[in-house]
N, CA, C and O atoms as CSV, one atom per row, in Angstrom:
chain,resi,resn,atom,element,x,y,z
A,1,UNK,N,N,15.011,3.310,4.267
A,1,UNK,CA,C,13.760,3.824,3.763
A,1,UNK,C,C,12.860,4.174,4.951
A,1,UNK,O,O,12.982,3.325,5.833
A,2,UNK,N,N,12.098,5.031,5.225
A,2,UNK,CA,C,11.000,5.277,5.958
A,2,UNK,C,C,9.729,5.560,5.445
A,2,UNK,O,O,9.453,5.786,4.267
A,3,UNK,N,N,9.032,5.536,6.331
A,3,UNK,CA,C,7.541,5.344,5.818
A,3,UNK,C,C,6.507,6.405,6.050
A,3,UNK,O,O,6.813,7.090,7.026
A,4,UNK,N,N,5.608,6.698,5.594
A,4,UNK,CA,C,4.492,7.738,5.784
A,4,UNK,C,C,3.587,6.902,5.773
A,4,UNK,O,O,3.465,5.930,5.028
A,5,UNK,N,N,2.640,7.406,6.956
A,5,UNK,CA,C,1.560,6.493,7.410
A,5,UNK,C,C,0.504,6.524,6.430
A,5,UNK,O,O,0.880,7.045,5.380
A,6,UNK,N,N,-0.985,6.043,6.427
A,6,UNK,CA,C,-1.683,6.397,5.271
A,6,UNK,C,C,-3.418,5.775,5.796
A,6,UNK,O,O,-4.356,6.550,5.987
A,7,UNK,N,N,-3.504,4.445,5.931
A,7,UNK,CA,C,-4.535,4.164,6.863
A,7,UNK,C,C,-6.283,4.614,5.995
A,7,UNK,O,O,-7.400,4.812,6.473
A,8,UNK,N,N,-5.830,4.623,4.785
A,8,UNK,CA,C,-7.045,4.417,3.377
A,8,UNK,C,C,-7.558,3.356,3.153
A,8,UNK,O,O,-6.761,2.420,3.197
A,9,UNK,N,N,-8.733,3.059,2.891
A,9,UNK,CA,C,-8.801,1.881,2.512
A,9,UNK,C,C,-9.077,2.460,1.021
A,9,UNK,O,O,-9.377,3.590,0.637
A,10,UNK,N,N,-8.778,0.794,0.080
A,10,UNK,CA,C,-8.489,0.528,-1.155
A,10,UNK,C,C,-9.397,-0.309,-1.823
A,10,UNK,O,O,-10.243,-0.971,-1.222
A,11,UNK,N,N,-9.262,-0.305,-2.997
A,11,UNK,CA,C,-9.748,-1.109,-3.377
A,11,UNK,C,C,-8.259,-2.303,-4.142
A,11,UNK,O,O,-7.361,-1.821,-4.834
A,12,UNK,N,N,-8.322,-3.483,-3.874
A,12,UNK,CA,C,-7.739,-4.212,-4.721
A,12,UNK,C,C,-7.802,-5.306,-5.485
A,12,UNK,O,O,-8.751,-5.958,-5.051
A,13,UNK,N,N,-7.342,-5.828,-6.328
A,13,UNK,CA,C,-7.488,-7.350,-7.012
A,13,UNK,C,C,-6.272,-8.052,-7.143
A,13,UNK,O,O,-5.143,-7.736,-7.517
A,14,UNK,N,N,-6.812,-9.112,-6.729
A,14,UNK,CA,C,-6.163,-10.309,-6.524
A,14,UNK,C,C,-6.198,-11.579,-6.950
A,14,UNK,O,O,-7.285,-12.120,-7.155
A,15,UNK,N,N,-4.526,-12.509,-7.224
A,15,UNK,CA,C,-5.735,-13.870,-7.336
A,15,UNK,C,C,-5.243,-14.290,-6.328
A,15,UNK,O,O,-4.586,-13.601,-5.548
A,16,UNK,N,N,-5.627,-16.133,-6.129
A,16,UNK,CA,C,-5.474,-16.770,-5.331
A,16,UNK,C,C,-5.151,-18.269,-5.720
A,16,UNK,O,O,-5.754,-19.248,-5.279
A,17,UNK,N,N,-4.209,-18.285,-6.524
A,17,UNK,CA,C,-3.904,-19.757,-7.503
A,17,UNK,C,C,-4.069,-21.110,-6.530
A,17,UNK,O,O,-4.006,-21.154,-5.302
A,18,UNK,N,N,-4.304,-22.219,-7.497
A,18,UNK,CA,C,-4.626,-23.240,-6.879
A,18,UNK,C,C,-3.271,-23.820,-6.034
A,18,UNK,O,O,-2.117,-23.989,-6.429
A,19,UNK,N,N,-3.663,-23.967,-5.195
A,19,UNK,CA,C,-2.440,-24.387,-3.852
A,19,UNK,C,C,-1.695,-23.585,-3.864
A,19,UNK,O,O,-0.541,-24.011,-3.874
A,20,UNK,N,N,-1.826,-22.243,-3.870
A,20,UNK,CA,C,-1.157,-21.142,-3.938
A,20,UNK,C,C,-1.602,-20.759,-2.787
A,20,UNK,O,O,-2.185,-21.459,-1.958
A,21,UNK,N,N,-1.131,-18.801,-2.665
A,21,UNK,CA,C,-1.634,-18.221,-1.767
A,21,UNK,C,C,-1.902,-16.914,-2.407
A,21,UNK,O,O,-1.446,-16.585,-3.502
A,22,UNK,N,N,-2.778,-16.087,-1.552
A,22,UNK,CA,C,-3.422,-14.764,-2.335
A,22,UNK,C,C,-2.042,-14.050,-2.870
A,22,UNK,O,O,-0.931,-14.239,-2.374
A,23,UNK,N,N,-2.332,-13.204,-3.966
A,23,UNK,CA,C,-1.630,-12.359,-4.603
A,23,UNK,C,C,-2.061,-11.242,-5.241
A,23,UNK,O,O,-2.559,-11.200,-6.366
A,24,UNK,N,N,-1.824,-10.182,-4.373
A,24,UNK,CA,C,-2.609,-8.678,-4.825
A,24,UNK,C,C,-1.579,-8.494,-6.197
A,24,UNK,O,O,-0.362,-8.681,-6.206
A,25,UNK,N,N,-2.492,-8.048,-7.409
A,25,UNK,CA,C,-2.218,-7.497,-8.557
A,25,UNK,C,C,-1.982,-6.179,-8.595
A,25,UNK,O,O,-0.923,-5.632,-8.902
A,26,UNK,N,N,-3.207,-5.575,-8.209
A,26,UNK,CA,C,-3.399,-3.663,-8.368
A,26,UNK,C,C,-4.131,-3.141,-7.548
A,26,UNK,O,O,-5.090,-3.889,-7.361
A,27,UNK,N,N,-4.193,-2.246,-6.952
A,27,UNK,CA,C,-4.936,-1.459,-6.335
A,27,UNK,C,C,-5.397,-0.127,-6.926
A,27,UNK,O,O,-4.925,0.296,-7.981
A,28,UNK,N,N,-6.371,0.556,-6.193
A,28,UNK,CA,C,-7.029,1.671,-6.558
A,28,UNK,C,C,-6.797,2.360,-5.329
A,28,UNK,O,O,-6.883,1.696,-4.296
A,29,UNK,N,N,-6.493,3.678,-5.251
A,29,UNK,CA,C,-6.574,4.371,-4.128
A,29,UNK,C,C,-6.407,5.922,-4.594
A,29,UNK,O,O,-5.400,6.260,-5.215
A,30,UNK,N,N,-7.374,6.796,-4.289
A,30,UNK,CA,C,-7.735,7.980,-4.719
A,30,UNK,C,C,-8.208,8.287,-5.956
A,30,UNK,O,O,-8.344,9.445,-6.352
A,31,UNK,N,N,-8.516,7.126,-6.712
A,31,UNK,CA,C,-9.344,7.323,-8.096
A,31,UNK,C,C,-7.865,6.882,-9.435
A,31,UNK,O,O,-7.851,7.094,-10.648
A,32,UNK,N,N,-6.735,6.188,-8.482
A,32,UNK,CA,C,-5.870,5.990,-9.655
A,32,UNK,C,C,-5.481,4.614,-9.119
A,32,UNK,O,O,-5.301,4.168,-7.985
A,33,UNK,N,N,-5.417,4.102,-10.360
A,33,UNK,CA,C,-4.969,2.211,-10.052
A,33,UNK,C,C,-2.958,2.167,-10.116
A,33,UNK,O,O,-2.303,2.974,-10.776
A,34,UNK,N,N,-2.504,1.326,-9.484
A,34,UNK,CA,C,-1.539,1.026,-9.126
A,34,UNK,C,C,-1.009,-0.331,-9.273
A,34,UNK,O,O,-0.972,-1.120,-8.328
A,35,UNK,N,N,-0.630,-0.584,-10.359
A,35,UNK,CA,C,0.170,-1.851,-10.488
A,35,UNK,C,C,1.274,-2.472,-9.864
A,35,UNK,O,O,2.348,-1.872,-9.852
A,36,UNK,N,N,1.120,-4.099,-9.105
A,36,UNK,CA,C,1.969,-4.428,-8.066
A,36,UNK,C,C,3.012,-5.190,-9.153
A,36,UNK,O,O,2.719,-6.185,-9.816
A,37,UNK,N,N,4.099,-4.588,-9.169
A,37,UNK,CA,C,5.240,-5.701,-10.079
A,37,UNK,C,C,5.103,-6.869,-9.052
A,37,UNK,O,O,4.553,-7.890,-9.464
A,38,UNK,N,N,5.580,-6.831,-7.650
A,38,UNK,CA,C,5.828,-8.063,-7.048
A,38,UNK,C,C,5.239,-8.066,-5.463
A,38,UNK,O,O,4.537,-7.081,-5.237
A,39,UNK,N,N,5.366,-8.809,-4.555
A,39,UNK,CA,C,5.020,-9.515,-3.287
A,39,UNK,C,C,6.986,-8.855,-2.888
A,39,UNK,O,O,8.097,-9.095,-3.363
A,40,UNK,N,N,6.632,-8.291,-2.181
A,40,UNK,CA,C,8.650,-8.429,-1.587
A,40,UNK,C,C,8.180,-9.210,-0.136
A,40,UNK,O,O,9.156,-9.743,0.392
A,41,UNK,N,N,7.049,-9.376,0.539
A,41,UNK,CA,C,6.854,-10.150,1.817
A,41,UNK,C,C,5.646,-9.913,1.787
A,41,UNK,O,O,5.001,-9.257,0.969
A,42,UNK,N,N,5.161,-10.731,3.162
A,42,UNK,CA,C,3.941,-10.488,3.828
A,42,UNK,C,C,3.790,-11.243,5.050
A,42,UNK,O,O,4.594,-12.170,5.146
A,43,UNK,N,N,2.965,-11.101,6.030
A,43,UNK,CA,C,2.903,-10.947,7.564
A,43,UNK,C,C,1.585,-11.199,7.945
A,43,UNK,O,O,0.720,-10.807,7.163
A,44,UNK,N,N,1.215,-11.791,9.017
A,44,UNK,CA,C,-0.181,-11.787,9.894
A,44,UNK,C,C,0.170,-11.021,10.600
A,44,UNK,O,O,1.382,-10.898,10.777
A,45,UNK,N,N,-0.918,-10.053,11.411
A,45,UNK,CA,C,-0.775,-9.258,12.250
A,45,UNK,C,C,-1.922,-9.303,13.354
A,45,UNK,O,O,-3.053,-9.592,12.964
A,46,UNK,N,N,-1.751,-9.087,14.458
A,46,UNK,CA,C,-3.190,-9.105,14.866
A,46,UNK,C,C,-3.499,-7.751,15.707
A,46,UNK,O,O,-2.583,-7.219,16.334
A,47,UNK,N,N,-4.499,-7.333,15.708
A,47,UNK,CA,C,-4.312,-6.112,16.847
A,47,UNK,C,C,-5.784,-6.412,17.231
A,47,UNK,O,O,-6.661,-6.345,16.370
A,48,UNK,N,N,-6.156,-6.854,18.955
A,48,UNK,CA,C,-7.071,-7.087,19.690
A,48,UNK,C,C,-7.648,-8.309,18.982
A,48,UNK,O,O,-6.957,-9.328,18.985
A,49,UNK,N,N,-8.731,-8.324,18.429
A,49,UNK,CA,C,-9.452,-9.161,17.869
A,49,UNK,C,C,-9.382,-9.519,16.086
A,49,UNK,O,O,-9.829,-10.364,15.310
A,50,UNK,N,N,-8.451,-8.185,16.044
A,50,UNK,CA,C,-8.506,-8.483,14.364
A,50,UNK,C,C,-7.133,-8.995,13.908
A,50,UNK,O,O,-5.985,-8.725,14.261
A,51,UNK,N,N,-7.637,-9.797,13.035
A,51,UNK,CA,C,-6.614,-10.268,12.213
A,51,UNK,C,C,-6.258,-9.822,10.884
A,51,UNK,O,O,-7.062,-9.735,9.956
A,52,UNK,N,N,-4.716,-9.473,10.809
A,52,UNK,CA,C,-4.639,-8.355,9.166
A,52,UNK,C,C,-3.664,-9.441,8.383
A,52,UNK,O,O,-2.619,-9.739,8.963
A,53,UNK,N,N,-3.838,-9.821,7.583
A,53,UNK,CA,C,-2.549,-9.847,6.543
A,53,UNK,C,C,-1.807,-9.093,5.789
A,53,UNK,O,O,-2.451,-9.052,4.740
A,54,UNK,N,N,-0.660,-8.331,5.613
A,54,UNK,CA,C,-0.213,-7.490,5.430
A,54,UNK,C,C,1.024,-7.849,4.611
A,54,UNK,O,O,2.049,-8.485,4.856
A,55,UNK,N,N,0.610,-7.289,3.688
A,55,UNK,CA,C,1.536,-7.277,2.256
A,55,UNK,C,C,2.492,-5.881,1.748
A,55,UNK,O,O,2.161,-4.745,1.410
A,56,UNK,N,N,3.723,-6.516,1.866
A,56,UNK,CA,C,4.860,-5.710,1.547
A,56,UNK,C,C,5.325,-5.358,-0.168
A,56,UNK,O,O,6.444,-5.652,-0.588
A,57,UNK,N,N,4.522,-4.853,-0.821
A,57,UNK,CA,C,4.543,-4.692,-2.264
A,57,UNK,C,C,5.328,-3.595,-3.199
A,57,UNK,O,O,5.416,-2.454,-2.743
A,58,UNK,N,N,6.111,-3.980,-4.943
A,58,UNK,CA,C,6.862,-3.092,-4.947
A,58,UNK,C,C,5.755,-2.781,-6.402
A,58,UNK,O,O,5.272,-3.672,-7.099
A,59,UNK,N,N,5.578,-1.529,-6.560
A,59,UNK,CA,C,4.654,-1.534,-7.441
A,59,UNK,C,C,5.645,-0.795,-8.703
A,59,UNK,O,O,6.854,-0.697,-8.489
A,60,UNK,N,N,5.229,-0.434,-9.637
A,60,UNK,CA,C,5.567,-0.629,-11.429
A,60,UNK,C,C,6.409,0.902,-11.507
A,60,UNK,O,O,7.202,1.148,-12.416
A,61,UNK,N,N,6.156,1.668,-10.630
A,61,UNK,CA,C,7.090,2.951,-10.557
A,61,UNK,C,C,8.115,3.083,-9.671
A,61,UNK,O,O,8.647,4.121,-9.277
A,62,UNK,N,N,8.365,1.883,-9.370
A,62,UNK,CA,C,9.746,1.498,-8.040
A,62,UNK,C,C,9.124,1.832,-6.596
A,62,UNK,O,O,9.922,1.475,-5.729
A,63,UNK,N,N,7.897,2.431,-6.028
A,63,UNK,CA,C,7.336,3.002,-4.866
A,63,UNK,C,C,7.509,1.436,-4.352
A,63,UNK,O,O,7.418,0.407,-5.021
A,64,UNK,N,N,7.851,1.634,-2.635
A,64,UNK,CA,C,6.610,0.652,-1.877
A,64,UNK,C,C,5.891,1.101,-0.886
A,64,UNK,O,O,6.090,2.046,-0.122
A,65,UNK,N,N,4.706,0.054,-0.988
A,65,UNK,CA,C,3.518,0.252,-0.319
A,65,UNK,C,C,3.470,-1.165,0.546
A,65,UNK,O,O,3.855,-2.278,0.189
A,66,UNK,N,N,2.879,-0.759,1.784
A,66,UNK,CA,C,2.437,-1.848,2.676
A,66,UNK,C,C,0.630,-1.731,2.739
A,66,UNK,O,O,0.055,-0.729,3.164
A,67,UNK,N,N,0.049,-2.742,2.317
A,67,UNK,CA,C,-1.545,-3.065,2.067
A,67,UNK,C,C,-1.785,-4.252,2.915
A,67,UNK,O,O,-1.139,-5.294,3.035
A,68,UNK,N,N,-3.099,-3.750,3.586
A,68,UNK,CA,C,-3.369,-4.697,4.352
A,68,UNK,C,C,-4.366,-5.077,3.971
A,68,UNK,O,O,-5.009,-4.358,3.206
A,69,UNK,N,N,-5.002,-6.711,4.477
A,69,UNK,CA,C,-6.143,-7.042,4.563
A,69,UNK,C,C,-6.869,-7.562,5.357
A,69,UNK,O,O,-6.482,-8.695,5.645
A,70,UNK,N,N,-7.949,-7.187,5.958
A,70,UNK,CA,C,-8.673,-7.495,6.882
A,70,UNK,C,C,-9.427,-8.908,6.970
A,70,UNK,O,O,-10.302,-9.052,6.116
A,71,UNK,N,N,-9.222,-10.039,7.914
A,71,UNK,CA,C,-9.466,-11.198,7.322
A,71,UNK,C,C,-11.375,-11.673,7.246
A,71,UNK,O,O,-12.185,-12.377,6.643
A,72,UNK,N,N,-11.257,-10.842,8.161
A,72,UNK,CA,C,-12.770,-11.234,8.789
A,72,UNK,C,C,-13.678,-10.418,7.886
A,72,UNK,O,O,-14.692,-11.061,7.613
A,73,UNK,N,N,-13.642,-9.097,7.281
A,73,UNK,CA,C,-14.280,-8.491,6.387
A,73,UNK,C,C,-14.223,-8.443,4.589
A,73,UNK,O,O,-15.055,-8.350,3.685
A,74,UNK,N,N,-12.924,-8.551,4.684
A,74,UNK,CA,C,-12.140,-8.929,3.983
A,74,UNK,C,C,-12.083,-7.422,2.742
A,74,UNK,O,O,-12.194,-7.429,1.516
A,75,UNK,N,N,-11.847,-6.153,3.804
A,75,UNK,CA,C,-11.434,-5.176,3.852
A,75,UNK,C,C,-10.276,-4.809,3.717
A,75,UNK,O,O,-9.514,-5.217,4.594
A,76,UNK,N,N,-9.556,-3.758,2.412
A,76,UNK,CA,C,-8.145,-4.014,2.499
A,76,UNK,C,C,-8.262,-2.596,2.545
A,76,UNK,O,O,-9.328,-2.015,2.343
A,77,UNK,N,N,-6.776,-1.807,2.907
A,77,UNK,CA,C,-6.091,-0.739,3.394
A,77,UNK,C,C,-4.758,-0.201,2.825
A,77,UNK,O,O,-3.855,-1.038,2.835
A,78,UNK,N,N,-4.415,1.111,2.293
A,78,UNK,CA,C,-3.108,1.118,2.487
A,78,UNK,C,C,-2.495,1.942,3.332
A,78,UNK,O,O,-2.444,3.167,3.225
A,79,UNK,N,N,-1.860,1.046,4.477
A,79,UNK,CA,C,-1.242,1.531,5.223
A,79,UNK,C,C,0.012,2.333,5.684
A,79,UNK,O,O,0.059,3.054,6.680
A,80,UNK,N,N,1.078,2.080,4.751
A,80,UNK,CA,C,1.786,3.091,4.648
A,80,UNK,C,C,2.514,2.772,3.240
A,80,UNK,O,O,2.327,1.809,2.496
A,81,UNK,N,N,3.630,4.148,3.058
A,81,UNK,CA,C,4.144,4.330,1.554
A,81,UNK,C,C,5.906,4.622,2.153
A,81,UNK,O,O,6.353,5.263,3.104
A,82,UNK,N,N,6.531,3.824,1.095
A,82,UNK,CA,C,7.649,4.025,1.188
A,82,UNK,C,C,8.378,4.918,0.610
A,82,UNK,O,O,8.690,4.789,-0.573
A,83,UNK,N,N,8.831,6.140,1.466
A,83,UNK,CA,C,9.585,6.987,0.980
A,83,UNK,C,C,11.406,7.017,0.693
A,83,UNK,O,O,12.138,6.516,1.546
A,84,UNK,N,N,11.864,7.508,-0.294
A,84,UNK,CA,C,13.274,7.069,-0.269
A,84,UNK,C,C,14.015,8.735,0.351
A,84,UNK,O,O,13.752,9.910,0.091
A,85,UNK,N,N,15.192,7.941,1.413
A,85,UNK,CA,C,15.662,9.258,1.657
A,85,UNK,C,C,15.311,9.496,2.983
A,85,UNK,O,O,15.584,10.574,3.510
């Protein structure tokens, strides 16, 4: 699979179950919401001073998307889209 870059920010929702850890549901990006079937991974990242968490997601039309979140703002992004092929 390869990827197309993208570097939007989003809007998303999430929960965060008790003794759990966050779990993005859906996002919004360009005025259309996007349902996450699942988590396939996720990652800390850091670049200089910032810290991203970055979620590897397969959403409800088979696409994936990599969404990040910004820890300190708590600003999320989608960063790139998985293309098949």
């Amino acid at each position: 699979m390869r990827y197309e870059e993208i570097g939007d920010r989003i809007e998303v929702i999430a929960v965060f179950p008790v003794g759990g850890r966050l779990k993005p549901l859906k996002f919004k990006w360009k005025q259309r919401v996007y349902k996450i079937e699942r988590v396939i991974s996720s990652r800390k990242e850091r670049t200089g001073q910032v810290d991203q968490q970055v979620y590897v997601v397969l959403g409800e039309s088979g696409d994936v998307y990599e969404v990040g979140q910004f820890v300190d703002s708590n600003q999320w992004m989608l960063l790139r889209i998985g293309l098949d092929g």
